[in-house]
C-alpha positions as CSV (number, residue, x, y, z in Angstrom):
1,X,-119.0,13.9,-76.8
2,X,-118.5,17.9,-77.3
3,X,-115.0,18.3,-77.8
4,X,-114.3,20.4,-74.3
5,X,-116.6,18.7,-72.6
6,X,-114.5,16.5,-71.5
7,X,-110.3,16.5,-69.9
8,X,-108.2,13.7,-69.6
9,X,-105.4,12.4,-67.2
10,X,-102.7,14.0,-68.7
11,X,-104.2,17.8,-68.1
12,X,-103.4,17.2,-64.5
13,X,-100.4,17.1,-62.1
14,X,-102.8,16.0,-58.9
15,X,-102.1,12.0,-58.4
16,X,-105.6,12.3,-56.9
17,X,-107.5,13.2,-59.9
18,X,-105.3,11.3,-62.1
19,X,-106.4,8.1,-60.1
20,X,-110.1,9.7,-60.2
21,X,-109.9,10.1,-63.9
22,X,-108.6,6.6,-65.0
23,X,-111.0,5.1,-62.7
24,X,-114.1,6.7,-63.4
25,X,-113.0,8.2,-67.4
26,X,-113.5,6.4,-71.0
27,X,-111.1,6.1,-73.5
28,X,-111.2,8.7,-76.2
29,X,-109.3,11.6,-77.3
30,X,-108.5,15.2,-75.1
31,X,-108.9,18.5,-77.4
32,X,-107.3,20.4,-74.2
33,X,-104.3,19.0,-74.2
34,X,-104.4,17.0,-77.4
35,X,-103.4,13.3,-75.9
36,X,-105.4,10.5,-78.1
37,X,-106.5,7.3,-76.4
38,X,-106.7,8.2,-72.9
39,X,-109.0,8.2,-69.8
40,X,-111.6,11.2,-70.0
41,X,-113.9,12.6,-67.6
42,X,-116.5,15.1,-67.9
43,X,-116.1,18.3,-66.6
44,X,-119.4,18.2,-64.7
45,X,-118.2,15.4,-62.9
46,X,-115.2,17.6,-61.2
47,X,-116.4,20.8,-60.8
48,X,-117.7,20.3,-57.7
49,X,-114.5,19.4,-56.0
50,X,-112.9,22.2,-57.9
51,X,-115.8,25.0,-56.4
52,X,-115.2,23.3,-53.1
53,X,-111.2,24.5,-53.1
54,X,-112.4,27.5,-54.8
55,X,-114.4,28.7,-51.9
56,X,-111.2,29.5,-49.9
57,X,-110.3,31.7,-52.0
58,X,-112.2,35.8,-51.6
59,X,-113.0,37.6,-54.4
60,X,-111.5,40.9,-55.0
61,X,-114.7,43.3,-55.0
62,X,-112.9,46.7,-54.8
63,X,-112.2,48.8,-57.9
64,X,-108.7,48.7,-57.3
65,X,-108.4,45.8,-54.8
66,X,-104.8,43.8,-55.5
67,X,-105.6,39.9,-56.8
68,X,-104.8,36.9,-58.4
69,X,-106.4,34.9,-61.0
70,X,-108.0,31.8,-59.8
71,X,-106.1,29.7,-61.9
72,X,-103.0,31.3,-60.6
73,X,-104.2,30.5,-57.1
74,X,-105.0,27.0,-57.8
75,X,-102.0,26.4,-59.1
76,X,-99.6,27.6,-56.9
77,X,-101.1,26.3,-53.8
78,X,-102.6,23.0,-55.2
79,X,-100.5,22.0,-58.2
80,X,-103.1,20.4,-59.9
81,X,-102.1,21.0,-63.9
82,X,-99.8,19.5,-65.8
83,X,-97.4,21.4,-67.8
84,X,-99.2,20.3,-70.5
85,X,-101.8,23.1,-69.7
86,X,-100.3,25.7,-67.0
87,X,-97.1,25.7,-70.6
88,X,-99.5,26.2,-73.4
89,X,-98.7,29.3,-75.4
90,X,-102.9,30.1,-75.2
91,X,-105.2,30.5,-72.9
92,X,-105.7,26.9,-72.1
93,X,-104.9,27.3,-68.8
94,X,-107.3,30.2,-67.9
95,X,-110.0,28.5,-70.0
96,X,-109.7,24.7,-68.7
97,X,-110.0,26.4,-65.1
98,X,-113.1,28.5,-65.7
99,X,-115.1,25.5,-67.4
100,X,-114.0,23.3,-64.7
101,X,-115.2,25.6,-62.1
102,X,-118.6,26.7,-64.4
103,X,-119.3,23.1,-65.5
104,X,-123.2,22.1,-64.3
105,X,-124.1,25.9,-63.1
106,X,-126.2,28.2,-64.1
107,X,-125.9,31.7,-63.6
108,X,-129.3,32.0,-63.4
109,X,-129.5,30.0,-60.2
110,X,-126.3,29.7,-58.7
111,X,-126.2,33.5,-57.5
112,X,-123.9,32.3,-54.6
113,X,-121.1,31.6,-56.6
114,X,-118.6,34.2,-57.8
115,X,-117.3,35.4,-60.7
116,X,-114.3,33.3,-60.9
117,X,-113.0,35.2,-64.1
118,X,-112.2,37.8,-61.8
119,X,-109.6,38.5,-59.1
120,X,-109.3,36.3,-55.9
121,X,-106.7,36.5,-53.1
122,X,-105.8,33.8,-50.0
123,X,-107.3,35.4,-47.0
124,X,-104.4,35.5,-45.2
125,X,-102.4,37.9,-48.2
126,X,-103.1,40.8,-46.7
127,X,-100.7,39.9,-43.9
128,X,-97.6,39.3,-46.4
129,X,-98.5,41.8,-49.0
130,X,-98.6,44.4,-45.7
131,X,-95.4,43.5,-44.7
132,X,-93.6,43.4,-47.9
133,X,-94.9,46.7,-48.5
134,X,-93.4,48.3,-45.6
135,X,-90.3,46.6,-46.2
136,X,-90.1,48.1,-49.7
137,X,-90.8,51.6,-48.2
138,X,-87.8,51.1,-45.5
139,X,-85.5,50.2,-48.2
140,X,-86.9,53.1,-50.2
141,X,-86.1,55.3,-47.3
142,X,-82.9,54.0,-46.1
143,X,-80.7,57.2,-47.7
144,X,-82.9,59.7,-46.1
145,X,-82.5,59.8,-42.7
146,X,-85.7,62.2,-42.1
147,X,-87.6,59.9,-44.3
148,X,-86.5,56.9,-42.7
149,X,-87.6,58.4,-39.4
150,X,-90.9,59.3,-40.4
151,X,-91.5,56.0,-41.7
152,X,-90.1,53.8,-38.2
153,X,-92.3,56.3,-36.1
154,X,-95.6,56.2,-37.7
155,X,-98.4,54.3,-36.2
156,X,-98.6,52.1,-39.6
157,X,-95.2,50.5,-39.0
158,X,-95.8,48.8,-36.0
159,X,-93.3,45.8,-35.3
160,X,-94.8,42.7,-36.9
161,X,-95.6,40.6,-33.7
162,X,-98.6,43.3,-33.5
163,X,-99.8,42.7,-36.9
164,X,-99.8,38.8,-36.4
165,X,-101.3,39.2,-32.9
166,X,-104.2,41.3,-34.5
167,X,-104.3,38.5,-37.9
168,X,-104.8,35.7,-35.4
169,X,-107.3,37.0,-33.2
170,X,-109.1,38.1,-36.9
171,X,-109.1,34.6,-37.1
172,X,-109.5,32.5,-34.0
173,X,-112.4,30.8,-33.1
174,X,-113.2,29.8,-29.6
175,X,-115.0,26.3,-29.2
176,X,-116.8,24.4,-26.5
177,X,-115.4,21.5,-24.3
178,X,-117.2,18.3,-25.7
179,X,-116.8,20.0,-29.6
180,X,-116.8,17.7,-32.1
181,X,-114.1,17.9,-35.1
182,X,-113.2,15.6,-38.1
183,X,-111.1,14.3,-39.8
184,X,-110.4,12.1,-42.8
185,X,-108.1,9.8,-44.7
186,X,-108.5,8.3,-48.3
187,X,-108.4,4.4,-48.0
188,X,-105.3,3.6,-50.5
189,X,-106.1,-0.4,-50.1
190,X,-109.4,-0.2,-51.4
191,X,-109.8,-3.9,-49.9
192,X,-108.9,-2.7,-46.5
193,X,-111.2,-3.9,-44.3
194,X,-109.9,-2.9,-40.3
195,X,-110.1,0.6,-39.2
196,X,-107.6,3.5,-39.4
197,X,-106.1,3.7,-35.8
198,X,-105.3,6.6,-33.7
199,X,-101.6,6.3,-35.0
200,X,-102.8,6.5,-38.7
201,X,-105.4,9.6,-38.0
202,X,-102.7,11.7,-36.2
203,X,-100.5,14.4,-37.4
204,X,-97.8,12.7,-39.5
205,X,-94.1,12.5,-38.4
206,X,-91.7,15.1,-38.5
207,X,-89.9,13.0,-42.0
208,X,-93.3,12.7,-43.8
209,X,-94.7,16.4,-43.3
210,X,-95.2,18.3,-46.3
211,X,-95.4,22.1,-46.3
212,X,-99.0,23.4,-46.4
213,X,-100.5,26.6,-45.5
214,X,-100.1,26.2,-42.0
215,X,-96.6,25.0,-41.3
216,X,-93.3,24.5,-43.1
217,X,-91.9,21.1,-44.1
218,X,-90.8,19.1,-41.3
219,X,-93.4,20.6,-39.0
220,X,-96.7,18.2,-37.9
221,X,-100.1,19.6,-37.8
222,X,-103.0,18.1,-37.0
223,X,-105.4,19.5,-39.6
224,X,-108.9,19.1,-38.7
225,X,-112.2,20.4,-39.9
226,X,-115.7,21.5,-38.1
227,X,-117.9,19.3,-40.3
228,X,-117.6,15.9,-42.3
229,X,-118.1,17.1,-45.7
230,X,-115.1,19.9,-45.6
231,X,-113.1,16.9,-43.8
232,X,-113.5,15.0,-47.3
233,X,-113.2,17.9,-49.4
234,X,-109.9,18.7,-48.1
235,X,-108.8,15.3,-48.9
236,X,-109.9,16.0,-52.1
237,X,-111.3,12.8,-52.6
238,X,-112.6,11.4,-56.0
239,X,-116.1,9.6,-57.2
240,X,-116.2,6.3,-55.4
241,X,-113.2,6.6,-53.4
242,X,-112.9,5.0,-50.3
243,X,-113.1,7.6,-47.2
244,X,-112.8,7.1,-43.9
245,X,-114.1,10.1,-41.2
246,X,-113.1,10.1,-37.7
247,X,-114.2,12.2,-35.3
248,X,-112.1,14.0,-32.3
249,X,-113.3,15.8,-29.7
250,X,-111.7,18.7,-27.9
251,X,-110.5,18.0,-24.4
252,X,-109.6,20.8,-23.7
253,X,-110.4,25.1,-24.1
């Protein structure tokens, strides 16, 4: 096997690709993070999954448009290295990203895709970097009372219910009684054999909420998504796992 062909368990903080990776991988060594004797996997094997969380990500196109790299973004929304790489004094971490994400395309073809070397940001950043920019320039402005007043009058300071009223209706979607949504859940007894009931497809409890990027800890969402395969992708499921895929429908508009 080519020596970066390939990355191991270790590389990875993700319990989901670690699984993926010691259940699908062969034994050999890892020239990314330099563990010997452990379970490998080619990189054409993930970099599907990895493009599929990729694609929420929008890719800076203006000359001086403000970004992140995608590694960066990954990272901190996902976790998915391991110290190991996000530590190394290289570039290991920017370079096991983009062959991840390039592994099995061709430029040639794949003119869809984008040029992940470059800058991406969430599409909800403009909303925080907006508002921590006018809180910088009120801060700024705070000794100079003509300043100050300049700034809390103009049109571009509006209070920030306004902003988030205009940010949601950016983003909201109106759908049809009857509409059908999904949902899924990884099967963690791979011998399971009864159905996930209604109790196991809900929102989780208040104690078992994590923080995600629609809700702080504590707080239950019901995250659903318009079409089975994003529903699996956002479970970030691995080769052969077990899935199962509900579907809800709306009751009501």
């Amino acid at each position: 096997m080519t020596d970066r062909e390939y990355v191991c368990e270790k590389c990875f903080n993700d319990p989901k690709l670690i699984q993926w990776i010691r259940e699908d991988g062969v034994i050999s060594n890892c020239e990314w993070c330099g563990s010997r004797k452990v379970k490998v996997l080619s990189l054409y094997e993930i970099g599907e999954a990895f493009r599929d969380v990729a694609s929420i990500y929008v890719a800076v196109t203006e000359p001086y448009g403000y970004g992140d790299s995608i590694e960066y973004l990954l990272q901190e929304d996902w976790h998915i290295f391991s110290e190991r790489i996000t530590e190394a004094i290289d570039d290991r971490f920017c370079d096991l990203t983009l062959a991840i994400l390039n592994a099995g395309t061709d430029p040639k073809e794949d003119i869809d895709l984008p040029d992940y070397s470059g800058y991406f940001r969430s599409p909800s950043n403009w909303l925080e970097n907006d508002w921590e920019q006018k809180i910088e320039a009120l801060f700024v402005a705070a000794t100079d009372s003509s300043a100050l007043s300049e700034i809390t009058n103009s049109d571009e300071f509006a209070p920030p219910p306004d902003v988030l009223a205009v940010a949601f209706e950016d983003l909201a979607e109106e759908y049809p009684y009857d509409k059908i949504f999904y949902r899924a859940r990884i099967h963690k007894d791979r011998l399971r054999t009864e159905r996930f009931n209604k109790n196991e497809l809900g929102a989780p409890s208040p104690n078992e909420t994590l923080a995600g990027r629609g809700n702080r800890k504590g707080e239950p969402v019901l995250y659903l998504a318009s079409d089975a395969k994003t529903a699996i992708a956002e479970v970030r499921a691995w080769r052969h796992a077990a899935v199962a895929v509900a579907e809800v429908k709306l009751a009501e508009t």
